[in-house]
N, C-alpha and C positions, 0 to 999 in steps of 0.2 A: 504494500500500500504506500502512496505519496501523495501529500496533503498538495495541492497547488494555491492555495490561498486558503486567507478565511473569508469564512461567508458572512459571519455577522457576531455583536456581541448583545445578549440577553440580559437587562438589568431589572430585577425588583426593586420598586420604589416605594418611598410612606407616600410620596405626593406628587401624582402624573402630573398636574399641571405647573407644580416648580419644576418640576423637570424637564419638561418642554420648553420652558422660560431660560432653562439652561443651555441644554441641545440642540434646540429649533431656533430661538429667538438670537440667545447670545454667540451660540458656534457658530449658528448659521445651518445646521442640516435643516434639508427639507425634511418635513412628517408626508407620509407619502401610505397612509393607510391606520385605520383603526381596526380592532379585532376585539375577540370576547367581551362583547355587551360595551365598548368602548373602555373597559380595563385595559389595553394596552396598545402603545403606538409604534407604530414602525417611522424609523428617520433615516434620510440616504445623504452621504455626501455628493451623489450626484451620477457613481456610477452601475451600483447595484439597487435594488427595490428597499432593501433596504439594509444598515452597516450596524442598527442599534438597534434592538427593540427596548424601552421599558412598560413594565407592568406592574399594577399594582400588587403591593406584596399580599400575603395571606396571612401575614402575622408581623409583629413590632417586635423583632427583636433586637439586644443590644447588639452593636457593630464586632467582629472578630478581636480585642488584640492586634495589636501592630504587628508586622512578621507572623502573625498566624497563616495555615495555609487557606489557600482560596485568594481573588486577586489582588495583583497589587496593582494595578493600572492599566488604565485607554491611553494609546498614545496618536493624535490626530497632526496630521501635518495643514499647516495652518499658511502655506504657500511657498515661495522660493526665497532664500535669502533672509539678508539679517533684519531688512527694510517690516520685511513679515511679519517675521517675529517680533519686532519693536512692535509694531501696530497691533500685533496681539495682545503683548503684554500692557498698554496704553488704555484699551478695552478692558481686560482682565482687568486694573486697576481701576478705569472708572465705575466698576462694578462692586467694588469691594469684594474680589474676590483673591487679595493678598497674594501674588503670587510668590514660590516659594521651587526649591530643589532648582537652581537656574544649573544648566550641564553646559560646558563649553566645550571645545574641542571640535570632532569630524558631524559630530549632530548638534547643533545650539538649542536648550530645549527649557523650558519652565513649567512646573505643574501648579495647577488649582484645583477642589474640592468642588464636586458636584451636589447641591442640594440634600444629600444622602452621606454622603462625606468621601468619597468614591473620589480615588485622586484622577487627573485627568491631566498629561502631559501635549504638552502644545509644542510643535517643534517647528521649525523650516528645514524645506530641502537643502541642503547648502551649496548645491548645485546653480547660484544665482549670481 
């Protein structure tokens, strides 16, 4: 077996619609379809149906521990070059959403927390 890509990442949420606020609104993916009774959305960056789904969870529970297993992040590339990336992080800040982990080197990359606490890496191609 050989994985050729992925097809999408599944997130449970406490709140579809902060979280659309997050995904849809502030990254920018399109929502590109509702499913079960509108408990959850599908979002595309642009070139599958869809890259995200979230759904409303079935239960509130407390978040893992840090370093526990299960994930540790979405990494979305947010255009080409540092210009990108500036303008992301500019956004991110006018958001309040503190960005944090800045990575220098062959990937330039900052994370921010998605409404569920779900870290959320922003990078550029550096190909720019």
């Amino acid at each position: 077996m050989k994985v050729t890509e992925l097809g999408h990442v599944s997130l449970f949420v406490r709140d579809l619609d902060a979280s659309l606020r997050f995904y849809r609104d502030l990254l920018g993916l399109r929502e590109t379809g509702r499913g079960k009774g509108g408990r959850i959305a599908f979002l595309s960056a642009g070139v599958h149906h869809h890259d995200v789904s979230l759904e409303v969870a079935r239960t509130d529970w407390a978040a893992p521990p840090k370093g526990a297993p299960g994930l540790s992040h979405i990494a979305f590339c947010v255009g080409t070059g540092p210009d990108a990336l500036a303008a992301a992080r500019r956004e991110a800040e006018a958001h309040d959403l503190g960005p944090f982990g800045e990575m220098e080197g062959a990937t330039p990359s900052f994370c921010v927390k998605d409404p569920d606490g779900n870290v959320v890496e922003l990078y550029a191609d550096p190909a720019g």
